[in-house]
C-alpha positions as CSV (number, residue, x, y, z in Angstrom):
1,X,0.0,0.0,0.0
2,X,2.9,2.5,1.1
3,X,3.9,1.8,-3.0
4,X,0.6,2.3,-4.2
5,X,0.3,6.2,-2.2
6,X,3.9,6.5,-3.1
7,X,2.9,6.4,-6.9
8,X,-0.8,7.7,-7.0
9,X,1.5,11.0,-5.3
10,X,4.0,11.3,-7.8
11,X,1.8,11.1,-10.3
12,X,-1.3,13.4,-9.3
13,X,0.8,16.3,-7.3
14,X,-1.3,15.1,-4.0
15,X,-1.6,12.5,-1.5
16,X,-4.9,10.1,-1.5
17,X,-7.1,10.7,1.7
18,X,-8.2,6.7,1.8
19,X,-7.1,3.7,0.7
20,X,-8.5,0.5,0.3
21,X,-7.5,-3.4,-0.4
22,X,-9.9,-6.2,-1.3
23,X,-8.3,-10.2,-1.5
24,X,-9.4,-12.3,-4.2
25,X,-10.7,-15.3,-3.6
26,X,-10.7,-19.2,-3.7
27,X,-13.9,-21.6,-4.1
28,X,-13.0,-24.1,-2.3
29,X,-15.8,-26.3,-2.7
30,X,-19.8,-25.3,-3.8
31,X,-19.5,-24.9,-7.6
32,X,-22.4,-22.6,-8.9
33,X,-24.4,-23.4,-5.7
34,X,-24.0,-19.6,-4.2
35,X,-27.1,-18.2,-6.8
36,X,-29.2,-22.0,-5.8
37,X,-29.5,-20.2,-2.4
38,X,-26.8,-23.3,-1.3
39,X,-23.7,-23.7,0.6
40,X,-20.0,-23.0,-0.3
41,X,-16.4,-23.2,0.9
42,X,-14.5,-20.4,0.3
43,X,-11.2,-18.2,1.3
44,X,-9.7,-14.8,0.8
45,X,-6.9,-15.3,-1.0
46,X,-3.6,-12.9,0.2
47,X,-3.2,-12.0,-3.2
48,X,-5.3,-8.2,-3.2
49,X,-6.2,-5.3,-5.0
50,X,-5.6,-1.8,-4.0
51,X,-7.5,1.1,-4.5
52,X,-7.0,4.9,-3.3
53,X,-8.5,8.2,-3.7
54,X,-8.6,11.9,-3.2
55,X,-11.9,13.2,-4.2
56,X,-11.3,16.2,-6.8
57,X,-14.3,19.0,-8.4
58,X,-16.4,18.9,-10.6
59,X,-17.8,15.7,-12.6
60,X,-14.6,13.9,-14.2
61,X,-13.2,10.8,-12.6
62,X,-9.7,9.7,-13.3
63,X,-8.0,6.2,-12.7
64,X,-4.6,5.1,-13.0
65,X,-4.2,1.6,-12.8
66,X,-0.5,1.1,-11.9
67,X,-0.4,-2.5,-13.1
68,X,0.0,-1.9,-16.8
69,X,0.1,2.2,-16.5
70,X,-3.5,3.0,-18.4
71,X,-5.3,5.5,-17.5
72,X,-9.3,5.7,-17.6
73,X,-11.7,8.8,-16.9
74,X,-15.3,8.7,-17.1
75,X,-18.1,11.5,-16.4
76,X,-20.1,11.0,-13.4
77,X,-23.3,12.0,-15.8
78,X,-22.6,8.6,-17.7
79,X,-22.8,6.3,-15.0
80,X,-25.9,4.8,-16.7
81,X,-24.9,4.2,-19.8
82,X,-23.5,1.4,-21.7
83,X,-20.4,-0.1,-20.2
84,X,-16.9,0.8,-21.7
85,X,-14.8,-2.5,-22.5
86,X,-12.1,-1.1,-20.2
87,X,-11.5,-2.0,-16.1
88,X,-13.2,1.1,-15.0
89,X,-16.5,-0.7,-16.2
90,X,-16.5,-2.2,-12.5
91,X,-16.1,1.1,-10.7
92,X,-18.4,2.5,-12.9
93,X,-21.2,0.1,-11.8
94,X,-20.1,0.0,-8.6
95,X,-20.8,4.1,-8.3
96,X,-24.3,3.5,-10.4
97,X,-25.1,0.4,-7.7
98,X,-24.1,2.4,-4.4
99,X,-26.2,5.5,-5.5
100,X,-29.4,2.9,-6.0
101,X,-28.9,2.7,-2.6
102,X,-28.2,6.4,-1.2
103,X,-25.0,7.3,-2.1
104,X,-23.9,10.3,-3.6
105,X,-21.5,10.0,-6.1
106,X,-18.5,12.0,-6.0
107,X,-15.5,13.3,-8.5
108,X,-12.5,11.6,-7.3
109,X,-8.4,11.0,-8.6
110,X,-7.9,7.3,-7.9
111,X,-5.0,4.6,-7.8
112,X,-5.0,0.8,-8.4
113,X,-2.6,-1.9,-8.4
114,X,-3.5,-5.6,-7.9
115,X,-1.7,-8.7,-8.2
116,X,-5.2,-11.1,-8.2
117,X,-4.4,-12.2,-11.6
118,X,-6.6,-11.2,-14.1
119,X,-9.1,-13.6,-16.0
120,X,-8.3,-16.8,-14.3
121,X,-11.2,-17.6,-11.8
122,X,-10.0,-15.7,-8.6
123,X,-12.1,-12.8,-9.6
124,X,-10.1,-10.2,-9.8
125,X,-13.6,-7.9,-10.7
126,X,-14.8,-8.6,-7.0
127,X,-11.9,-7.4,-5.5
128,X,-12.1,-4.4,-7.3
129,X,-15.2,-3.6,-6.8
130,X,-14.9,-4.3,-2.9
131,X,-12.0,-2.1,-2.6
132,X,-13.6,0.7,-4.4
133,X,-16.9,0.8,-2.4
134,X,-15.2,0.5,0.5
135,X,-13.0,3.2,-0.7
136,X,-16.3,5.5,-1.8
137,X,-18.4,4.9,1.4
138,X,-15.7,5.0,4.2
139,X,-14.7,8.8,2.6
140,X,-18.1,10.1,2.8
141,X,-18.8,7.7,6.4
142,X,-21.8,6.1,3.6
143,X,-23.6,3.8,6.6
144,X,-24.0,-0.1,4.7
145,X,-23.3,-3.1,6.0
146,X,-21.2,-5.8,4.2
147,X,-23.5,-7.8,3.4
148,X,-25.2,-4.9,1.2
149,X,-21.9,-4.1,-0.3
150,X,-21.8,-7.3,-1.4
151,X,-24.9,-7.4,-2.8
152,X,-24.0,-4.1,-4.8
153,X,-21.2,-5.5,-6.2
154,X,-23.1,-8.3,-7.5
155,X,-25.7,-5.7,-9.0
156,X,-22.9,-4.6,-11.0
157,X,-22.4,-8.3,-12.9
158,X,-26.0,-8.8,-12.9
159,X,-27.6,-5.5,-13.9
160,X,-24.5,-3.6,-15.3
161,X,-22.5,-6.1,-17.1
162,X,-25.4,-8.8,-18.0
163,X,-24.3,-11.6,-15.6
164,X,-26.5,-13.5,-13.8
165,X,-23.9,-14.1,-11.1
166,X,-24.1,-15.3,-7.2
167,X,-22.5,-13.3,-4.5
168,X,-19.6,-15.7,-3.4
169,X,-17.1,-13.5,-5.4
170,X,-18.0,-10.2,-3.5
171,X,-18.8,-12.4,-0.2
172,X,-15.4,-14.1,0.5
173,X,-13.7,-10.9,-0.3
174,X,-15.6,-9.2,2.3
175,X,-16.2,-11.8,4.8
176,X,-12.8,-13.9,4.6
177,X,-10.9,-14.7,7.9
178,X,-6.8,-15.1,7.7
179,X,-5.6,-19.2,7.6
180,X,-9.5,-20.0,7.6
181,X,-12.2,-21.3,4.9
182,X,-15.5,-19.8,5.3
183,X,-18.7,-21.7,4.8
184,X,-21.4,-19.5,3.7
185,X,-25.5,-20.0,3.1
186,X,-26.2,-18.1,0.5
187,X,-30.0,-18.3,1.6
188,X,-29.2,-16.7,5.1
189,X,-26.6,-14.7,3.0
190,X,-24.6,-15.1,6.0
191,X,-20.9,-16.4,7.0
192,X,-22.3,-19.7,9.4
193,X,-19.0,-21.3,9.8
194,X,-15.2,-20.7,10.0
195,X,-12.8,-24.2,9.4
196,X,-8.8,-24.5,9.9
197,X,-7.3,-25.7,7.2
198,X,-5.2,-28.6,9.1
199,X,-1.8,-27.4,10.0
200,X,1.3,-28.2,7.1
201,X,-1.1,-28.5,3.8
202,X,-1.8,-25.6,1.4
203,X,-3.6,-25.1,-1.5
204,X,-1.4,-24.3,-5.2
205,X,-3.3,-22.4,-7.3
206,X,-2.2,-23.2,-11.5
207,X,-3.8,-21.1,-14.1
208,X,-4.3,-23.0,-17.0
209,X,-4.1,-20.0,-19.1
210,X,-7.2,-20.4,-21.5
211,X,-8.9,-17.0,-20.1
212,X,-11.8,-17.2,-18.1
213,X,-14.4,-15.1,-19.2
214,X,-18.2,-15.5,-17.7
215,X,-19.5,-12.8,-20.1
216,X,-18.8,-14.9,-23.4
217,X,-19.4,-18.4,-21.3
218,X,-22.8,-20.2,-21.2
219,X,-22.8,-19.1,-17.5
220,X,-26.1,-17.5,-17.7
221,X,-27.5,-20.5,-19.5
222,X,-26.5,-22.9,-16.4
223,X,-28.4,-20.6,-13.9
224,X,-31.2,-20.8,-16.4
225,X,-31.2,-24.6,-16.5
226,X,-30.6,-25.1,-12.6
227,X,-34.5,-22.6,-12.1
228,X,-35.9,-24.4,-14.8
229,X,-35.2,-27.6,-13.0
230,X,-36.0,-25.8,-9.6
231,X,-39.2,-24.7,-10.7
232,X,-40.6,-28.3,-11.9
233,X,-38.9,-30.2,-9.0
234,X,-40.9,-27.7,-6.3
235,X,-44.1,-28.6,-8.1
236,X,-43.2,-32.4,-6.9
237,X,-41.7,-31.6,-3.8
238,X,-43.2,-29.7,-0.9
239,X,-41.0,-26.7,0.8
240,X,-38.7,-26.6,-2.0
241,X,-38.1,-23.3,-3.5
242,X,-34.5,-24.1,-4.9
243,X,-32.1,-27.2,-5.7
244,X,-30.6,-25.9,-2.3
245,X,-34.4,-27.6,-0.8
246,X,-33.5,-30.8,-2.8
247,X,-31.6,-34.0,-1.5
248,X,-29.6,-36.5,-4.2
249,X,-32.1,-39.2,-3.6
250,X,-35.2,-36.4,-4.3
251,X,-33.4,-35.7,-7.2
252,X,-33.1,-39.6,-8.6
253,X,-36.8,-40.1,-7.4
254,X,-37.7,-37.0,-10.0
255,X,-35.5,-37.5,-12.9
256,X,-38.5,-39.0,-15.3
257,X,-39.6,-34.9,-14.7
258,X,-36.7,-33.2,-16.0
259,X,-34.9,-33.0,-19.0
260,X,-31.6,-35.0,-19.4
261,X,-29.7,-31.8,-19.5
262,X,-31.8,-30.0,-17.0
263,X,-31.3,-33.3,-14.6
264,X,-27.5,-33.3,-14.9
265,X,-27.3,-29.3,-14.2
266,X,-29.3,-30.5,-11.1
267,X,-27.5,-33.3,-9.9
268,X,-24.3,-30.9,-10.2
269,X,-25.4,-28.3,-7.9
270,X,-27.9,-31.0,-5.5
271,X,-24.4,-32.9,-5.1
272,X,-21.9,-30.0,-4.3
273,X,-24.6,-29.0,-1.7
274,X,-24.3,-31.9,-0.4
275,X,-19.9,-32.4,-0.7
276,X,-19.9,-28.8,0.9
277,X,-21.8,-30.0,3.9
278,X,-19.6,-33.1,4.0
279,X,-16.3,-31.3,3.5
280,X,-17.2,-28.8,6.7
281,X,-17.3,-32.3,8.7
282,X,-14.4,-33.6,8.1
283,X,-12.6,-30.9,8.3
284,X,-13.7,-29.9,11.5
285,X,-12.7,-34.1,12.1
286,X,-9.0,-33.7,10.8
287,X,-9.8,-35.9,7.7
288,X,-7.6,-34.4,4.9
289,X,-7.6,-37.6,2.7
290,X,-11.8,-37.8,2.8
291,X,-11.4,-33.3,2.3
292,X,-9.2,-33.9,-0.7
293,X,-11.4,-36.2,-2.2
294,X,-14.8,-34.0,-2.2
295,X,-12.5,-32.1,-4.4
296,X,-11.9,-34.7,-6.9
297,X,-15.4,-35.9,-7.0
298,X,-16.7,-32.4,-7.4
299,X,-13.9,-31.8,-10.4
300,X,-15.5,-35.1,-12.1
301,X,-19.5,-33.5,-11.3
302,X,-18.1,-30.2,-13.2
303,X,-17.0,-32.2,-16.3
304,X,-19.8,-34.2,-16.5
305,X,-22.4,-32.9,-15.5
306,X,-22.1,-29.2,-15.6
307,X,-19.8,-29.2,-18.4
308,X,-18.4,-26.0,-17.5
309,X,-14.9,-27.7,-17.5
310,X,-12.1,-27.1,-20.4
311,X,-10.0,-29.9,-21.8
312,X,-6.8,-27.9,-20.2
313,X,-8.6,-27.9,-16.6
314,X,-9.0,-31.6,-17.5
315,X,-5.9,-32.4,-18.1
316,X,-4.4,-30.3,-15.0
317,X,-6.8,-32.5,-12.6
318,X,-5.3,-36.0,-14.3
319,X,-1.8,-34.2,-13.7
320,X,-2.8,-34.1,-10.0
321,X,-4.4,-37.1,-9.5
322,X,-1.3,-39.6,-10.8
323,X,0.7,-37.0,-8.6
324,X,1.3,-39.1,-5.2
325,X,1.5,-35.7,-3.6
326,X,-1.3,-34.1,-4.2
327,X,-5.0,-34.9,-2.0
328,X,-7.3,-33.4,-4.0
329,X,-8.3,-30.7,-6.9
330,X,-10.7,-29.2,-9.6
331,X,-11.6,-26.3,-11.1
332,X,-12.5,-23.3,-9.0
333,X,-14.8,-20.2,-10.1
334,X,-17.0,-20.1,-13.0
335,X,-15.2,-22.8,-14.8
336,X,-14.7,-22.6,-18.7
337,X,-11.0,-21.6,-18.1
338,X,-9.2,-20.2,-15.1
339,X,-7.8,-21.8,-12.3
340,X,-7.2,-25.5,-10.8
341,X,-6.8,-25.6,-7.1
342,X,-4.4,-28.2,-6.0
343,X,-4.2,-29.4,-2.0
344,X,-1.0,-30.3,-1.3
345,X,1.3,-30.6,2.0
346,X,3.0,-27.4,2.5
347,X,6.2,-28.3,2.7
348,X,6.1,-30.3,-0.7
349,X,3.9,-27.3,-2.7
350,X,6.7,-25.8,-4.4
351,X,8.2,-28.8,-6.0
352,X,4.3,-30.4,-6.6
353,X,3.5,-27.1,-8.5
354,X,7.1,-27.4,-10.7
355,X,6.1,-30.7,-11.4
356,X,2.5,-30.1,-12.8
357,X,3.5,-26.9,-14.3
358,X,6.5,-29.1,-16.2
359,X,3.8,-31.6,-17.3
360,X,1.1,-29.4,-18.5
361,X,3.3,-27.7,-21.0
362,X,4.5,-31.0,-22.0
363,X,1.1,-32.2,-23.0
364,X,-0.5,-28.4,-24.3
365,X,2.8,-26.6,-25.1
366,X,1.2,-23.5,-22.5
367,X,2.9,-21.8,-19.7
368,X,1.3,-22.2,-16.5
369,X,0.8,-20.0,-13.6
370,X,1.3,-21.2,-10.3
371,X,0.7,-19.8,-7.0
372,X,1.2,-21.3,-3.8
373,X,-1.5,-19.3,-1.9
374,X,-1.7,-18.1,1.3
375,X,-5.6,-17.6,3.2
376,X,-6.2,-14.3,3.8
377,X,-8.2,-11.8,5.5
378,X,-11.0,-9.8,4.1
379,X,-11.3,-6.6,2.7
380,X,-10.8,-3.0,4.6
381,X,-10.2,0.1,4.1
382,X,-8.8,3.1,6.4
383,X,-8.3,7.1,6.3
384,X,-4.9,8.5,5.5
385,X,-3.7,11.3,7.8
C-alpha cells in the first residue's frame, strides 16, 4: 500500500485521503451453488487489489491503474450508460449500484494496483469492486453493511454487465478470515461457519491459461437450466423453493420430470450442496484424505455434468491425480478456463507445482501460472492522515 500512495502521489501532485484493499478469492468447494440459495467453501486469497482516492471537483473521474500504466476517466453524468470495455466498467457500476442505494457519487483521482491475476477464476472484478466501495463509502462515512456491499457488487455483474452471477465472489472478499475457509448460506446470505485448514497442507493455485471469461461463457445458461429444474422439482416436492431444498435421492426419485440436461445441471449443484456440507465435517474431524477427495469428486461433477470444465482444466486434474503428492483438486470459479486448485502438503507445494507446471506444457505446449497461496483476511479500508 505504502507503494501504491507513493505512486498515486508522484503522479497526481497530492496524497490520497483513503485507501482500500480487497483479497481475491478461492472456491473451495460449492461450484455454482451460491445463486441456488446453497452452501460453499471459500477463502480470501492474500493475493489483493488496492485502490485509493482523493476526491477532486467537478464531474470527471480519473484512474490510473498502476499495473500496466492506463489511465481511464469517465463523467459522473454517464454512470448509466453502456459499459466501456475497459477496467473502469467495474467502478463505474459499482458508483451507479451504491447510489441505487443512497449514495452520492463523488469526482475523485484514484490509484489501483493488484496482483489477483486477471481472468483466471479468482475474480479479480470482485476485488475491485470491494475495494472501491469501501473506498467511496468510508470517505463520505456512507452507513451499509457488508453484506449490502456485497450485494451491490453483485448488482454490478447482474444488472450492469449482463451476468446472472451469485454473490460468493464479493462475499469471501468481504467476509474472509486469515488461515480460515468460510462456509457461507447463501439463503441466510450469512458467513455460518469458519474451518482451519489442518496445519502443514496448502492449496497451489495453477492457471491454466485459456482466459476465463463468464460474459462470453454459457454461464447465464446454467443458472437458467438449474430454475428451470427448480421450478418443476418444487411442483413435486413440498418446501422446495430451490435445488438448495433438494436431497440426491429427491433428485433420482424425479428424474423421469426433468430433462436430461436439465437433470444433470441438477445433480451438479444437489451434489456439491451436499460435498460442501460433507467437506465442513471432516474438516472440522481432521480428515484431509476424505477433504481432498470431495475435491476430486466435485472436479468429475463439473466435467460431466455441468460441463463447465475445459479440456486444459482436465488435463491439470489427471496431472494431480497420478501425482502421489497431491489430496485433492478441480476447477474453481466459474469454470470454462481459469484456475485448478491443487491441495497439497505445504512443505512439498513448491516442488508439486514445478512438477505439474513441467507436465502441462508437455502435453499443451502453454505456460502455467502457479501460485502457492496463502488464506487471507478480508477486505478493509482506512483514512490516510
Amino acid at each position: 500500500m505504502k507503494e501504491l500512495i507513493r505512486k498515486f502521489t508522484d503522479f497526481y501532485g497530492i496524497p490520497p485521503v483513503i485507501a482500500a484493499a480487497a483479497p481475491g478469492r478461492l472456491e473451495v468447494l460449492g461450484n455454482h451453488t451460491d445463486y441456488n440459495e446453497g452452501f460453499v467453501l471459500s477463502c480470501a486469497v492474500g493475493q489483493t487489489t488496492k485502490f485509493v482516492l482523493a476526491p477532486a471537483e467537478g464531474t470527471l473521474c480519473k484512474v490510473k491503474d498502476f499495473r500496466d500504466g492506463t489511465e481511464m476517466s469517465f463523467d459522473l453524468d454517464s454512470l448509466d450508460r453502456k459499459p466501456p470495455r475497459n477496467g473502469s466498467k467495474y467502478i463505474i457500476g459499482m458508483l451507479s449500484e451504491l447510489r441505487k442505494r443512497g449514495f452520492e457519487p463523488f469526482a475523485f483521482t484514484a490509484g489501483l494496483q493488484s496482483d489477483v491475476p486477471l481472468s483466471a477464476g479468482m475474480s479479480s472484478s470482485a476485488a475491485l469492486e470491494v475495494s472501491c466501495a469501501l473506498a467511496f463509502t468510508g470517505l463520505k462515512n456512507f452507513a451499509i453493511s457488508r453484506a449490502e456491499l456485497a450485494r451491490a457488487g453483485q448488482g454490478v455483474e447482474n444488472n450492469f454487465l449482463g451476468l446472472k452471477t451469485g454473490l460468493l465472489d464479493q462475499f469471501s472478499s468481504l467476509f474472509g478470515e486469515k488461515d480460515s475457509i468460510i462456509m457461507s448460506d447463501f439463503r441466510k446470505v450469512e458467513v455460518i461457519d469458519t474451518l482451519k485448514l489442518p496445519a502443514g497442507y496448502a492449496f497451489v493455485v495453477i492457471n491454466s491459461m485459456k482466459k476465463h471469461t463468464l460474459v462470453d461463457s454459457d454461464y447465464n445458461v446454467r443458472r437458467e437450466d438449474c430454475e428451470n429444474a427448480a421450478k418443476i422439482l418444487s411442483g413435486i416436492y413440498e418446501n422446495s423453493r430451490t435445488l438448495r431444498d433438494i436431497t440426491p435421492e429427491q433428485l433420482e426419485n424425479a428424474k423421469d420430470k426433468l430433462s436430461e440436461r436439465e437433470y444433470l445441471r441438477a445433480k451438479h449443484v444437489v451434489c456439491e450442496c451436499d460435498r460442501v456440507k460433507k467437506a465442513a465435517s471432516l474438516l472440522k474431524n481432521g480428515d484431509v484424505s476424505g477433504f481432498g477427495q470431495l475435491l476430486f469428486d466435485s472436479h468429475e461433477s463439473s466435467r460431466k455434468n455441468f460441463e463447465n470444465s475445459t479440456s486444459e482444466l482436465d488435463i491439470l486434474v489427471d496431472i494431480a491425480r497420478k501425482d502421489g503428492e497431491c489430496l485433492g483438486a478441480r476447477l474453481s470459479g466459474g469454470g470454462f478456463g481459469g484456475i485448478t486448485i491443487h491441495l497439497v502438503k505445504a512443505d512439498a507445494a513448491e516442488a508439486y507445482a514445478e512438477r505439474v507446471k513441467s507436465e502441462y506444457f508437455k502435453q499443451t505446449a502453454v505456460e502455467a501460472e502457479v501460485f502457492i497461496c496463502s488464506l487471507g483476511a478480508g477486505a478493509e479500508a482506512q483514512l490516510l492522515k
